[in-house]
LOKOL-683307 format. One record per residue: residue number from 0; x, y, z of N, C-alpha, C in turn; residue in three letters. Coordinates in nm, 2 decimals, decimal comma. Layout:
BEGIN
{NUM {X Y Z} {X Y Z} {X Y Z} ala}
...
This chain:
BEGIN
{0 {0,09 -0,12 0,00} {0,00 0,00 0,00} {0,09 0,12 0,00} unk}
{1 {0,08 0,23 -0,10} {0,13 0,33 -0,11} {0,08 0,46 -0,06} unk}
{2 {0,08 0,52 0,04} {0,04 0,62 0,07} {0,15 0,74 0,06} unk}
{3 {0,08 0,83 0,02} {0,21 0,98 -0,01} {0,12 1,10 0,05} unk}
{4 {0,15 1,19 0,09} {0,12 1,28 0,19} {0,12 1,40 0,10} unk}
{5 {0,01 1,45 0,03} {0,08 1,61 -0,03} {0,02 1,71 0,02} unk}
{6 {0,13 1,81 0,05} {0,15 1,89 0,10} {0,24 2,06 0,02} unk}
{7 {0,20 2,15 0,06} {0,22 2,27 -0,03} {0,32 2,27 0,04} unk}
{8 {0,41 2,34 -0,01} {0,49 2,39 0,04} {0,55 2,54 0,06} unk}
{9 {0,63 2,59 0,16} {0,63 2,76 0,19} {0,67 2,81 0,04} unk}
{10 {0,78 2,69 -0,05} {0,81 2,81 -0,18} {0,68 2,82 -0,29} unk}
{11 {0,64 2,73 -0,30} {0,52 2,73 -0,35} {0,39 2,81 -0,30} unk}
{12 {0,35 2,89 -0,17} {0,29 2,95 -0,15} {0,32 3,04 -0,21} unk}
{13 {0,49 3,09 -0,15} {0,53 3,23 -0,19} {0,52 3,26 -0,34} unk}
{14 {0,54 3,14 -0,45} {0,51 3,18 -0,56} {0,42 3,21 -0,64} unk}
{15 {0,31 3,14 -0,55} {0,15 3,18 -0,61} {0,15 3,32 -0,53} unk}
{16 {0,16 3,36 -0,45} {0,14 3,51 -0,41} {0,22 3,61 -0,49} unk}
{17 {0,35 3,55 -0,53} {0,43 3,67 -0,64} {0,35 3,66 -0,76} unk}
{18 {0,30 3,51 -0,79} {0,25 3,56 -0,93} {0,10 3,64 -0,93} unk}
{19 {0,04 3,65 -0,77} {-0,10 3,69 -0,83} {-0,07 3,87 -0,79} unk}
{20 {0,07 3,92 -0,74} {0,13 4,06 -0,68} {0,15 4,07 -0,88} unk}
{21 {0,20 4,01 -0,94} {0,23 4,01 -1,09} {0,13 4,06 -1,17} unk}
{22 {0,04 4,00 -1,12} {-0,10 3,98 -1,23} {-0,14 4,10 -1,19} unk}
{23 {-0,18 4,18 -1,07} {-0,27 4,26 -1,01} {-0,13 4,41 -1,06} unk}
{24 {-0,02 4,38 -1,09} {0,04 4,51 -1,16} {0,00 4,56 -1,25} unk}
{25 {0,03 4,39 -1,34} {-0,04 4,43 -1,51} {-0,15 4,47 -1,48} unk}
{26 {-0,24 4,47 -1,42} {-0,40 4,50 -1,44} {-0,46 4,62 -1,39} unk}
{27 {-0,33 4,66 -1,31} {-0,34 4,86 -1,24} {-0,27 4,91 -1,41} unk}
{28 {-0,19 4,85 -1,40} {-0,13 4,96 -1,48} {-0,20 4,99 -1,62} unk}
{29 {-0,26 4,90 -1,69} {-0,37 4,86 -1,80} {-0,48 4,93 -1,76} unk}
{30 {-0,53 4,96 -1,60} {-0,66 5,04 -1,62} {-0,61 5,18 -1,54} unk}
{31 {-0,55 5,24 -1,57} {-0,50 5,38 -1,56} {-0,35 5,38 -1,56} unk}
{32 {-0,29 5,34 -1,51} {-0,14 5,33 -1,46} {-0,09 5,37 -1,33} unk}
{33 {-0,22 5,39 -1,23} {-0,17 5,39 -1,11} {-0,20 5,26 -1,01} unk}
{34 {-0,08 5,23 -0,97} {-0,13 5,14 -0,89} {-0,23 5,15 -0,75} unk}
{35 {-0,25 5,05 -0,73} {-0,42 5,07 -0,61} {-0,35 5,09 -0,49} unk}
{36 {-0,20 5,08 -0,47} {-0,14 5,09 -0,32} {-0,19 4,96 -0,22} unk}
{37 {-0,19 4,84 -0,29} {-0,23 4,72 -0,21} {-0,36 4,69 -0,21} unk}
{38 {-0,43 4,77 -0,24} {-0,62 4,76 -0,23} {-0,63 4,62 -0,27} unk}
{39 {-0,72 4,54 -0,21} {-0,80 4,44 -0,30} {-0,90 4,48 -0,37} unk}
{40 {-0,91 4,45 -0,51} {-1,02 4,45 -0,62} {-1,17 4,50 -0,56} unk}
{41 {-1,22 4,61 -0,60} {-1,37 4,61 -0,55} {-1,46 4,51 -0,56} unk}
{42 {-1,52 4,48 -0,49} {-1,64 4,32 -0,51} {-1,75 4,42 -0,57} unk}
{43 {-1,81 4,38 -0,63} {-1,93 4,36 -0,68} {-2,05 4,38 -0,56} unk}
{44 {-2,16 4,43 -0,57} {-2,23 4,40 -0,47} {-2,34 4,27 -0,50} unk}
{45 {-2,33 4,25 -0,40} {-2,44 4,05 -0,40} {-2,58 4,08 -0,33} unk}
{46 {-2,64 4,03 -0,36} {-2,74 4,00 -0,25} {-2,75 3,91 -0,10} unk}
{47 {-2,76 3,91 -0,01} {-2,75 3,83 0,09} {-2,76 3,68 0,06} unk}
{48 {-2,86 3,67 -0,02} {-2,93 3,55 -0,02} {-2,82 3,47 -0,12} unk}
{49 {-2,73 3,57 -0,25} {-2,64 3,47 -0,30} {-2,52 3,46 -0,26} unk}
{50 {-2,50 3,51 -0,12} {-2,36 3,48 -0,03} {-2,38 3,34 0,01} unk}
{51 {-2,23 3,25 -0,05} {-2,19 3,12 -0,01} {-2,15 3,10 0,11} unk}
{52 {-2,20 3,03 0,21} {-2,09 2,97 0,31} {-2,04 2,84 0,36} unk}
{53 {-1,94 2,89 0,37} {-1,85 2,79 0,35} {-1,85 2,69 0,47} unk}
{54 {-1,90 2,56 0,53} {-1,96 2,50 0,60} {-1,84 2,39 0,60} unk}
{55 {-1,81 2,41 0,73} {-1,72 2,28 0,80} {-1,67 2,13 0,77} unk}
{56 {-1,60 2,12 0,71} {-1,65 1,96 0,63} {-1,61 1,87 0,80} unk}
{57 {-1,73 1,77 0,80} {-1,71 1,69 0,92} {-1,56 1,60 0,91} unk}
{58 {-1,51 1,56 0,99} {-1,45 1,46 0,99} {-1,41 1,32 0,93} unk}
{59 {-1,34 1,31 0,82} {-1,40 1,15 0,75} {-1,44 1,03 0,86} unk}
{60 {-1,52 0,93 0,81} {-1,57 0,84 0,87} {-1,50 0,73 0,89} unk}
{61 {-1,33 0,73 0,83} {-1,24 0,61 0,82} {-1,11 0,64 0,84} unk}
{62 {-1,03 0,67 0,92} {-0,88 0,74 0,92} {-0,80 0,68 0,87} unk}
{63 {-0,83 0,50 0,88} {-0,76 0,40 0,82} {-0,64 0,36 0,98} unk}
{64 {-0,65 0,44 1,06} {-0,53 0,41 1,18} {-0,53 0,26 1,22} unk}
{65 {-0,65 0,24 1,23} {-0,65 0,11 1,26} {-0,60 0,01 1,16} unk}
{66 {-0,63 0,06 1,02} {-0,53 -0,06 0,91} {-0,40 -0,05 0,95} unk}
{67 {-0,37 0,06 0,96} {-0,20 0,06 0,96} {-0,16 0,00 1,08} unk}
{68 {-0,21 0,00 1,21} {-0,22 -0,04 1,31} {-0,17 -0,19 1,27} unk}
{69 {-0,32 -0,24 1,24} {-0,31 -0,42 1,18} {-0,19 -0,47 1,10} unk}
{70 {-0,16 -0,37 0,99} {-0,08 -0,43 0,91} {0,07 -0,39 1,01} unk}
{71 {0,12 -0,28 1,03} {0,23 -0,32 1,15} {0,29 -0,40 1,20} unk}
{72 {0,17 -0,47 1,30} {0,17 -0,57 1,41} {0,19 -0,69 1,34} unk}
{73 {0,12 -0,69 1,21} {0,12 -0,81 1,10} {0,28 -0,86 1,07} unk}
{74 {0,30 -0,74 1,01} {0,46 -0,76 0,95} {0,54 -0,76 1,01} unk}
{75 {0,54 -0,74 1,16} {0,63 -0,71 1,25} {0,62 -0,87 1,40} unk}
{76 {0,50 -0,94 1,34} {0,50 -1,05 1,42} {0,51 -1,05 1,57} unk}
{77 {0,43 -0,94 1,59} {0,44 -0,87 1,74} {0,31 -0,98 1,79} unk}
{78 {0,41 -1,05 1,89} {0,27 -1,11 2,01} {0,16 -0,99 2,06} unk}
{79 {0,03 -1,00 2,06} {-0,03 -0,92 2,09} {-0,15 -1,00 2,23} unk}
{80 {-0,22 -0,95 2,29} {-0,31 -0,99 2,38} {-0,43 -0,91 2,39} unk}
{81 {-0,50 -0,97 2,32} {-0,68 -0,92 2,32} {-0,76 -0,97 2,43} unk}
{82 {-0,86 -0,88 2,47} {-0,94 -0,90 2,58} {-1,06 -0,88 2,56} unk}
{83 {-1,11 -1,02 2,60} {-1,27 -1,00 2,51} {-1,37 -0,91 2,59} unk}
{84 {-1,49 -0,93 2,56} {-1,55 -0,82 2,64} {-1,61 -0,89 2,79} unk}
{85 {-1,58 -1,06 2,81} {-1,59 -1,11 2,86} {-1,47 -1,08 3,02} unk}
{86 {-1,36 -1,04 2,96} {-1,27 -1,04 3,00} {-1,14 -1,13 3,01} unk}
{87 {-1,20 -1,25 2,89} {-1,11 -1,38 2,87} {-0,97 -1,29 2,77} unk}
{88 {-0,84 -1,36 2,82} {-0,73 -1,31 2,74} {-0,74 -1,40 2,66} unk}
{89 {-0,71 -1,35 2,53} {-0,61 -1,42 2,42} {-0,49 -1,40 2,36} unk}
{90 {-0,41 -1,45 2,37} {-0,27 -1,43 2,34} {-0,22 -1,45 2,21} unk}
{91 {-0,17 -1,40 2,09} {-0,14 -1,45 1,97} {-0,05 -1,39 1,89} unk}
{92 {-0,01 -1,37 1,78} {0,00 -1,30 1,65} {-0,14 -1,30 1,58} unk}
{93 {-0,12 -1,12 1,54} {-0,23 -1,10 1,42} {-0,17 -1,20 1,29} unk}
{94 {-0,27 -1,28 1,21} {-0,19 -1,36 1,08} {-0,29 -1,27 1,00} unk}
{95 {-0,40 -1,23 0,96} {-0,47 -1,13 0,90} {-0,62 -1,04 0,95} unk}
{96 {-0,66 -0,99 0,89} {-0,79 -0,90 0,96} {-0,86 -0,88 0,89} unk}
{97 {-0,98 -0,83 0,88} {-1,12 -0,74 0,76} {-1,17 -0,67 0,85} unk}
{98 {-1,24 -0,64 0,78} {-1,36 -0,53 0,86} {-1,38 -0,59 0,98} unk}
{99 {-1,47 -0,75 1,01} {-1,50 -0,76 1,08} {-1,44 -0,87 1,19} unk}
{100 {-1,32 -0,92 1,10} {-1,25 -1,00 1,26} {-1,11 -1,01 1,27} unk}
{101 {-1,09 -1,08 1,36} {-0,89 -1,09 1,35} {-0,85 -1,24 1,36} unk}
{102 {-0,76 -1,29 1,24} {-0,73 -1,42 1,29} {-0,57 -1,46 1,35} unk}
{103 {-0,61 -1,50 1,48} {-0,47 -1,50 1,57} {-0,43 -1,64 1,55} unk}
{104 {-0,28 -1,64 1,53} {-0,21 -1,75 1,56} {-0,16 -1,80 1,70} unk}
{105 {-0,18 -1,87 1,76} {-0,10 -1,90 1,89} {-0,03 -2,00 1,93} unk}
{106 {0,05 -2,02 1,99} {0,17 -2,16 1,99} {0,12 -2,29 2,05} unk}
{107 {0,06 -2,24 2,14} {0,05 -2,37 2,24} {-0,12 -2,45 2,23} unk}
{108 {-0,19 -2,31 2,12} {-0,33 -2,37 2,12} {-0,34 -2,35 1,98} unk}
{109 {-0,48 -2,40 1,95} {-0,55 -2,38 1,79} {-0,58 -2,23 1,83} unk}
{110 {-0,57 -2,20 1,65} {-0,54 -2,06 1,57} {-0,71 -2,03 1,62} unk}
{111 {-0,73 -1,89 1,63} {-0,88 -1,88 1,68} {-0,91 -1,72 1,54} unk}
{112 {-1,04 -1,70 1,48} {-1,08 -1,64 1,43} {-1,18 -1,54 1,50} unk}
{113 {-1,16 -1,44 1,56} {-1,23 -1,35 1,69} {-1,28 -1,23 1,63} unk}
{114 {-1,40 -1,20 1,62} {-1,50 -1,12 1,55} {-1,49 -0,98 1,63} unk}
{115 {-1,44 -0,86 1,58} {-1,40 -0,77 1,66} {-1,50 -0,73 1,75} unk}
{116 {-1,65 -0,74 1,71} {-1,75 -0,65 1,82} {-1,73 -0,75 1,95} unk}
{117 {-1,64 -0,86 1,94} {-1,61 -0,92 2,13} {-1,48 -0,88 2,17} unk}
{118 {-1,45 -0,80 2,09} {-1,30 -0,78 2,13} {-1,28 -0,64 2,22} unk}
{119 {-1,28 -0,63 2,34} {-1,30 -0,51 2,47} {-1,15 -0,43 2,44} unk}
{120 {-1,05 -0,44 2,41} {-0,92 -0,38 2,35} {-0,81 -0,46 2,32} unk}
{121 {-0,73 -0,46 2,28} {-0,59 -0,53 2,22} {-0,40 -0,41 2,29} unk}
{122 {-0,34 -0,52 2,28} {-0,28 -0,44 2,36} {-0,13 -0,54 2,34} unk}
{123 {0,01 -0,49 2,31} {0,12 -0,56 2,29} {0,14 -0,66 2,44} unk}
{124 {0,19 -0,82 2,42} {0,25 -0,88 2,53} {0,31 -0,88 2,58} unk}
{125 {0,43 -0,76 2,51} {0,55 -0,71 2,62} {0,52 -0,62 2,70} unk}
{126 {0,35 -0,54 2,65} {0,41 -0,42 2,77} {0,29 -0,50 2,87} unk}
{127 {0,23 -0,59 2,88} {0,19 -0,69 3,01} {0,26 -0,67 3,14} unk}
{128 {0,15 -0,61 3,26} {0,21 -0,54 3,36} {0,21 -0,72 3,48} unk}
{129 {0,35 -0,74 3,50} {0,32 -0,89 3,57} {0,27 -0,85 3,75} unk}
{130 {0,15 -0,88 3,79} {0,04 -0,87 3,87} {0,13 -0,92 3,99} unk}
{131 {0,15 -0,81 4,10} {0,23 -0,77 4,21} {0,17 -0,89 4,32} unk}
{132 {0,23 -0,92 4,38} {0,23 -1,03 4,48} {0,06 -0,97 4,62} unk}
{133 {0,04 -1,03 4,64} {-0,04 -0,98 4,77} {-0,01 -0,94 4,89} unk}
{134 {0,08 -1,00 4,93} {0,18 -0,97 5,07} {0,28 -0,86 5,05} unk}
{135 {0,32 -0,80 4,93} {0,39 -0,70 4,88} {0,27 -0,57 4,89} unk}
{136 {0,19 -0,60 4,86} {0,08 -0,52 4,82} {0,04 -0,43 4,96} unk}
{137 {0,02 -0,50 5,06} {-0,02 -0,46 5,20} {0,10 -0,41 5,29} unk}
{138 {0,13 -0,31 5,34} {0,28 -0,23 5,38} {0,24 -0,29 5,55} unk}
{139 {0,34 -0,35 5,57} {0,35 -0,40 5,72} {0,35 -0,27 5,79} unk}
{140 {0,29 -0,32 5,91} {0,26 -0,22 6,03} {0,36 -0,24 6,10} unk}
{141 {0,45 -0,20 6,22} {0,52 -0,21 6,29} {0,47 -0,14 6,44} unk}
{142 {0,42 -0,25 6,52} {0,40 -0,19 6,67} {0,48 -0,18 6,74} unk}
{143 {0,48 -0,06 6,81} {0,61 -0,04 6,92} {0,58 -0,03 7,05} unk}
């Protein structure tokens, strides 16, 4: 998958502004020869009713983060641990994905095919926080 990012750039801005300072010379000097001293063009007058506005475009409905996400973890063979919404772990490699599920490979058990609406979050195996003892947990009292 090829993705490319375009983006303007500062010389390219600058250039479309030199050439429209260009254009707006020729066109003082063609209608009298003095220039406007910076003025923008007079508008026209409009009626209210045919003023455009220009309305927010919402947010797209797909950012794709999550493909990249998948494919990543894919190529990169990263143990991952999903948590269903049950709260059962599964431990695996992503081997592929769709819209609607993930199929994990795991070593010690059969490969399981896990439909994402039971899937409660996903989360790398290394950064697994290993669950503190209970006697550590509780700070001894000392009576004197």
């Amino acid at each position: 998958m090829n993705r490319k990012l375009i983006r303007t750039t500062l010389a390219d801005v600058k250039a479309r502004r030199d050439a429209a300072h260009q254009r707006d010379r020729t066109n003082d000097r063609s209608n009298g020869g003095a220039p406007r001293s910076g003025m923008p063009p007079p508008r026209p007058s409009q009626q209210p009713s045919s003023i455009q506005v220009r309305k927010r475009q919402p947010p797209p409905a797909e950012t794709h983060a999550e493909i990249y996400y998948y494919k990543k973890q894919i190529d990169a063979h990263t143990p991952m641990v999903l948590v269903l919404q049950d709260g059962e772990e599964i431990e695996g490699t992503i081997e592929w994905y769709d819209r609607g599920a993930l199929k994990i490979n795991r070593r010690s058990a059969p490969n399981l095919l896990v439909l994402k609406r039971n899937i409660k979050y996903i989360f790398k195996a290394e950064e697994r926080v290993p669950p503190t003892p209970v006697e550590d947990a509780v700070p001894h009292v000392v009576e004197s």
